[in-house]
C-alpha positions as CSV (number, residue, x, y, z in Angstrom):
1,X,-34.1,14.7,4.0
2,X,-34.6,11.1,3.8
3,X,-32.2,8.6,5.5
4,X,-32.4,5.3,3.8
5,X,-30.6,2.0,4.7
6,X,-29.3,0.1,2.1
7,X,-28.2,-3.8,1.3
8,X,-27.0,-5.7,-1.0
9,X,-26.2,-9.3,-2.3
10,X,-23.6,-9.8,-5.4
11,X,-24.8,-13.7,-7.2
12,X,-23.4,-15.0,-9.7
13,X,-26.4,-13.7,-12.3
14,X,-27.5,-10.6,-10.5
15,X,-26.7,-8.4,-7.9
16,X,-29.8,-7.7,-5.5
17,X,-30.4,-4.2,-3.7
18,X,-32.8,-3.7,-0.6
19,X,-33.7,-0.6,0.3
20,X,-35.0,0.8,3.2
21,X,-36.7,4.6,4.0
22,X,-36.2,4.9,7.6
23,X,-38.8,7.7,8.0
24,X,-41.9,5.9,6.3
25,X,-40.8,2.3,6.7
26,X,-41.1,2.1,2.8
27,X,-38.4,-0.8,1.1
28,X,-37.7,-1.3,-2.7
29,X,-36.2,-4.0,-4.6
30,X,-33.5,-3.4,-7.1
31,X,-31.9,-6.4,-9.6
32,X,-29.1,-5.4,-11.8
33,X,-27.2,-7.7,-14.0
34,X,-23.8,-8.9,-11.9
35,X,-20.7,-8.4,-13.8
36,X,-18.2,-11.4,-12.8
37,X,-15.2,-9.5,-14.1
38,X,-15.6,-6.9,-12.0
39,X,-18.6,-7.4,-9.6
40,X,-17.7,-4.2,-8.0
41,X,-19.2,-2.5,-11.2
42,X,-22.7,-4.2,-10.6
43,X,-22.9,-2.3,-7.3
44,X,-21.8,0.8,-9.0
45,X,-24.3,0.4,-11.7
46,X,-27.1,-0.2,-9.0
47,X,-26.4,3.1,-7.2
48,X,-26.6,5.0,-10.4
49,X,-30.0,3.6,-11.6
50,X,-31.2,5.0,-7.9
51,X,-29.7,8.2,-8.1
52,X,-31.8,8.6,-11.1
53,X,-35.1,7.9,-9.2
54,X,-33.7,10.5,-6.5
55,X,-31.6,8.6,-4.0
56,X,-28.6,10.6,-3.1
57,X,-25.3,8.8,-2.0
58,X,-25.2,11.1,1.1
59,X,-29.1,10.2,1.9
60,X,-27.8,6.6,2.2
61,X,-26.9,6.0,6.1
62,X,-26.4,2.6,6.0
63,X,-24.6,0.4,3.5
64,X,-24.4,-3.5,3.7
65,X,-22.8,-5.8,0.9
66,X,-22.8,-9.4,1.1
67,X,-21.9,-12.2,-1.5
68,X,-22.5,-15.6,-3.1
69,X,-19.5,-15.6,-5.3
70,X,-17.2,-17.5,-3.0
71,X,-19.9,-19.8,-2.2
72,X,-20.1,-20.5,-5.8
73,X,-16.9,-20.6,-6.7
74,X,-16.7,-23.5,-4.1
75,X,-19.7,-25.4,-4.8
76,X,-18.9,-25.1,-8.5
77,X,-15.0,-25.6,-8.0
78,X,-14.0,-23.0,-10.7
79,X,-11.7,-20.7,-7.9
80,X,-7.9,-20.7,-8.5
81,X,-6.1,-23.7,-7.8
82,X,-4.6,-24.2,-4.8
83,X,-1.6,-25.8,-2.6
84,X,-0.9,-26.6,1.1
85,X,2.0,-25.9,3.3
86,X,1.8,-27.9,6.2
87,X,4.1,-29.3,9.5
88,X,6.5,-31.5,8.1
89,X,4.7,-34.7,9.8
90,X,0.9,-33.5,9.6
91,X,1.0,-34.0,5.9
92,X,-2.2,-36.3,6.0
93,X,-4.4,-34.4,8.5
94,X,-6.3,-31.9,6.3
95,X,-7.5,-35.3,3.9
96,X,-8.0,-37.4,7.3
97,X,-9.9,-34.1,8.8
98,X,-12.1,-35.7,11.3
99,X,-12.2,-39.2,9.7
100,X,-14.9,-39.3,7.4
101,X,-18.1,-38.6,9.3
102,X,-19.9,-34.9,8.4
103,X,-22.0,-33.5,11.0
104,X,-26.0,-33.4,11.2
105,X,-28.1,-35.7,10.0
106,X,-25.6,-36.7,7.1
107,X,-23.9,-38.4,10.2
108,X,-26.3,-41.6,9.8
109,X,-26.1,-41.3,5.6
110,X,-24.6,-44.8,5.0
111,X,-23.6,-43.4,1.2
112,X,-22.5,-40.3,2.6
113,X,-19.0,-39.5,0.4
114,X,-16.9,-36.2,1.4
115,X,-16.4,-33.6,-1.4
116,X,-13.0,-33.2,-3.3
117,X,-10.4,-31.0,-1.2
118,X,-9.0,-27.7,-1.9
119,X,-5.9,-29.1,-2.0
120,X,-5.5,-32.6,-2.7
121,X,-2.3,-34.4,-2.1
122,X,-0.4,-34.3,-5.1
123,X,-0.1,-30.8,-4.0
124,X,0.0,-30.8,-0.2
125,X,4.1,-30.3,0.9
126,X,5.8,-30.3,4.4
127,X,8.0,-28.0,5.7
128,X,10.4,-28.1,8.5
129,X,9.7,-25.1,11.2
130,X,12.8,-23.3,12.3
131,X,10.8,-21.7,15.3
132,X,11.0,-23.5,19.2
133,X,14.1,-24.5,20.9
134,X,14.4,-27.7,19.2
135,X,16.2,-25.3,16.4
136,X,18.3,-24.3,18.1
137,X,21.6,-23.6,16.1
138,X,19.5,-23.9,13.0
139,X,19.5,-20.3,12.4
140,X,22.8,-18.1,12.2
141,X,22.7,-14.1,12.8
142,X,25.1,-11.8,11.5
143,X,26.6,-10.2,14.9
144,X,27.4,-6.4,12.9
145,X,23.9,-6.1,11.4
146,X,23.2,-3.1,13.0
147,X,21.6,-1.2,10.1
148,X,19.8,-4.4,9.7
149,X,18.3,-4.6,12.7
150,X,17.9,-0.7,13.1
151,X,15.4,-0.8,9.9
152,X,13.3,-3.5,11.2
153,X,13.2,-2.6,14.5
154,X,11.7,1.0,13.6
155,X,9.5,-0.7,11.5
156,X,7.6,-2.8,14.2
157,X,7.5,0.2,16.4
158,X,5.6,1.9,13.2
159,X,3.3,-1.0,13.1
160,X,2.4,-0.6,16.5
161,X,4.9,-2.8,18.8
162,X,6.3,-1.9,22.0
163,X,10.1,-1.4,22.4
164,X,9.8,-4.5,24.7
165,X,8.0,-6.4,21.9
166,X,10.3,-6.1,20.0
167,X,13.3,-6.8,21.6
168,X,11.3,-10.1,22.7
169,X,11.4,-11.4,19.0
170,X,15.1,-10.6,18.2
171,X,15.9,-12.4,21.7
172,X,14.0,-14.9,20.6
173,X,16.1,-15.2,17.3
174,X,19.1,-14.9,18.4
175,X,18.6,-17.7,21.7
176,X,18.4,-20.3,18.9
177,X,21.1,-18.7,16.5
178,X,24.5,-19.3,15.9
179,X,26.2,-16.1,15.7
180,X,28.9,-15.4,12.6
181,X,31.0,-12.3,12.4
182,X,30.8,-11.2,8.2
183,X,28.6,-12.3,5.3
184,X,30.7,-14.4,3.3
185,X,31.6,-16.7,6.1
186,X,28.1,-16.9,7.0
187,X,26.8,-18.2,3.4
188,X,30.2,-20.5,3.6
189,X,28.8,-22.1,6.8
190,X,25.1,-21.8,5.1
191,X,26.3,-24.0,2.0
192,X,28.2,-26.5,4.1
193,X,24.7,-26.7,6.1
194,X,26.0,-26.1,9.5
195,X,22.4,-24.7,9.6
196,X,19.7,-23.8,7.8
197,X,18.8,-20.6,7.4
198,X,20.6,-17.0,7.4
199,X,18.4,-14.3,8.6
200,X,20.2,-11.9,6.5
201,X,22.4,-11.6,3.9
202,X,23.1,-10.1,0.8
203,X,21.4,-11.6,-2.3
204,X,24.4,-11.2,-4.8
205,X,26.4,-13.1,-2.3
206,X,23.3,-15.5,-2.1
207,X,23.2,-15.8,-5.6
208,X,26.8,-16.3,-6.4
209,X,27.1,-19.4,-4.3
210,X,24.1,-21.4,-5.9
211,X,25.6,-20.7,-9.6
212,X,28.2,-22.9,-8.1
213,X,25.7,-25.9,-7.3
214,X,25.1,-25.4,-3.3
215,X,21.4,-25.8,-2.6
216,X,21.1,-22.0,-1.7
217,X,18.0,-19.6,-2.5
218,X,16.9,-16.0,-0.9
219,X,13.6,-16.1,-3.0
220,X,10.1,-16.1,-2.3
221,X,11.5,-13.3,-0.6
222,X,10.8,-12.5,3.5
223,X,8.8,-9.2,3.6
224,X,10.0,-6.7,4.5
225,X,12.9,-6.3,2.4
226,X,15.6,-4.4,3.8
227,X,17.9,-2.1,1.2
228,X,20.9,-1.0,2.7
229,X,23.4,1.6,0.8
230,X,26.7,0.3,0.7
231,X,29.7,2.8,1.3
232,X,32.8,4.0,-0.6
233,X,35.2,6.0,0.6
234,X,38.9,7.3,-0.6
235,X,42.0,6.0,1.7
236,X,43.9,9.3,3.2
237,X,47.1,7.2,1.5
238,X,45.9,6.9,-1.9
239,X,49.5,6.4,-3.8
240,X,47.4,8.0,-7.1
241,X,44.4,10.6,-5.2
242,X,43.5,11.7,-8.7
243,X,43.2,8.5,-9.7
244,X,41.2,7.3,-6.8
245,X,39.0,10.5,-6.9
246,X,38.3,9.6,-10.1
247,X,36.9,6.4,-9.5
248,X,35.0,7.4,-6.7
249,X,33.2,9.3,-9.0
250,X,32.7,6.7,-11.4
251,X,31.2,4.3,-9.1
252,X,28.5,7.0,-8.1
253,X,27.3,7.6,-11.6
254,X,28.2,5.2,-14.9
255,X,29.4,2.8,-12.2
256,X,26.3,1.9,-11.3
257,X,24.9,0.7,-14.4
258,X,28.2,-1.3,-14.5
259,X,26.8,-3.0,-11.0
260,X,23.3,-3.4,-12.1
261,X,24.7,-5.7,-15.4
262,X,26.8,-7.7,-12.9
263,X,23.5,-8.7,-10.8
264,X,23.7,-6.3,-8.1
265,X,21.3,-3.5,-7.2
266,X,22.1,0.1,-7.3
267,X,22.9,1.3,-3.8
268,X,21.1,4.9,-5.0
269,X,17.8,4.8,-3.1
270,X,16.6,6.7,-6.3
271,X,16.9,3.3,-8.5
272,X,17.4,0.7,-5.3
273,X,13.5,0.1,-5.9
274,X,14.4,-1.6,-9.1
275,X,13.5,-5.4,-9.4
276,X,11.3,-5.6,-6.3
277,X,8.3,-3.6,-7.7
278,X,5.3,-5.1,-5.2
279,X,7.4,-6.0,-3.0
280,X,7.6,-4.5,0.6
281,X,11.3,-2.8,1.3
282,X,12.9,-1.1,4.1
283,X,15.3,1.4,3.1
284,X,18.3,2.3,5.3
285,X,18.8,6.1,5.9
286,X,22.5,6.6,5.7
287,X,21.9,9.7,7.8
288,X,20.1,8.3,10.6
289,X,22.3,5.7,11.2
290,X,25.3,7.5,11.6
291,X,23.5,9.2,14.1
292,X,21.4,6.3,16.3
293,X,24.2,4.0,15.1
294,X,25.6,3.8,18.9
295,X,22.2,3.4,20.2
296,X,21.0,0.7,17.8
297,X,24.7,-0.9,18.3
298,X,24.0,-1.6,21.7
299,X,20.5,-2.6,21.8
300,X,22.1,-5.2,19.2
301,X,24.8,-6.2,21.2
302,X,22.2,-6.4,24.0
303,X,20.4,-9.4,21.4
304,X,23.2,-11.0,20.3
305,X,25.0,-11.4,23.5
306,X,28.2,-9.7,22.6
């Protein structure tokens, strides 16, 4: 059984395959048209012309792709069009780069002249970071997000953190935070600008504020997203039970629907998904936080200093 290596080089015109026998040091040259669409399909269509003179996909034991198409794409400056985020401050230091010398021998080129940036000016804007100690009291935390912080801190464990890690980056947080005991007081103190970001809060309440003119958005949205499932429960003292049982009911089924047309998402986990197609979402198991909810309480408390 013959073990052949095999390489190949996507261009903008053709795609080119090397191939290599490994036993009798024989190499053969393949060029296929390049399909710019899709140029995966070139690579496809190159395999299938060599499977007809015999090569087998398992025979292949080596398998290297390289391409020209970004390269192009620069020199000819037909790739998407692009901004820059930068340092509020540092707007100017991708154009100034290192003044206006290139390296080599162009060094000494008199007529030398740069070539047109990525991102030119017009759409180059600064941001202010809200990371450092200099922020402090920038940022506000929620002090009862527990099923908050339970859903992202199981998250980073999943992606490989320590428990240590992770505690580290909610310290971190909360050193420069100011903490606010409920939501709407939060987004209040958000819309008066006692500081400038919330790291969590509900987007209706979000939402309900800037229809009212304060300069308030929750979109692009943070990944990941966090759902949580919000409660409702019947009072022991009900003066009308049937009534109240009633409505309970409601709110689980047609109620929903009722939500949804107001701007709110359905706390179902079923339909919670709705709206944030592509986007990556935590979704808070009821279940598990009434069980860890002491645990993940005091590793909060534990963050925010309460």
């Amino acid at each position: 059984m013959p073990n052949y290596r095999l390489t190949v080089d996507t261009g903008g015109t053709f795609s080119d395959f090397v191939l290599l026998n490994e036993e009798t040091g024989e190499h053969r040259v393949l060029k296929v048209p390049s399909t710019p669409d899709d140029p995966g399909r070139a690579i496809l269509d190159g395999l299938d012309v060599l499977a007809k003179d015999g090569v087998k996909a398992s025979d292949i034991v080596f398998f290297c792709h390289g391409t020209t198409v970004a390269t192009n794409a620069l020199l000819e400056e037909k790739g998407a069009t692009v901004g820059l985020v930068v340092t509020k401050g540092f707007r100017g230091i991708y154009e100034t780069q290192e003044q206006s010398r290139p390296y080599g021998p162009a060094v000494f080129d008199l007529k030398y002249s740069r070539p047109p940036l990525l991102a030119p000016g017009r759409r180059t804007a600064e941001v202010t970071e809200r990371i450092g100690a200099e922020y402090e009291g920038m940022l506000s935390m929620e002090i009862n997000e527990v099923d908050w912080f339970m859903a992202l801190y199981e998250h980073y464990l999943e992606q490989g953190m320590s428990e240590d890690e992770v505690m580290e980056i909610f310290k971190g947080i909360a050193a420069n935070s100011v903490m606010v005991d409920g939501h709407a007081t939060q987004m209040d103190q958000l819309a008066a600008g006692q500081y400038a970001v919330a790291m969590s809060t509900y987007d209706y309440q979000t939402a309900g504020i800037a229809a009212t003119g304060a300069p308030l958005d929750y979109e692009p949205l943070v990944e990941p997203v966090v759902q949580r499932p919000n409660g409702v429960a019947l009072l022991n003292s009900a003066p009308h039970p049937a009534a109240a049982y009633l409505f309970y009911m409601w709110i689980l089924t047609d109620g929903q629907e009722v939500l949804r047309e107001a701007g709110l998402r359905s706390s179902l986990e079923a339909e919670a998904d709705d709206g944030l197609q592509g986007v990556e979402t935590l979704f808070v198991d009821p279940s598990e936080l009434v069980e860890q909810y002491d645990h993940y309480e005091q590793l909060y408390a534990e963050v925010t200093g309460r």
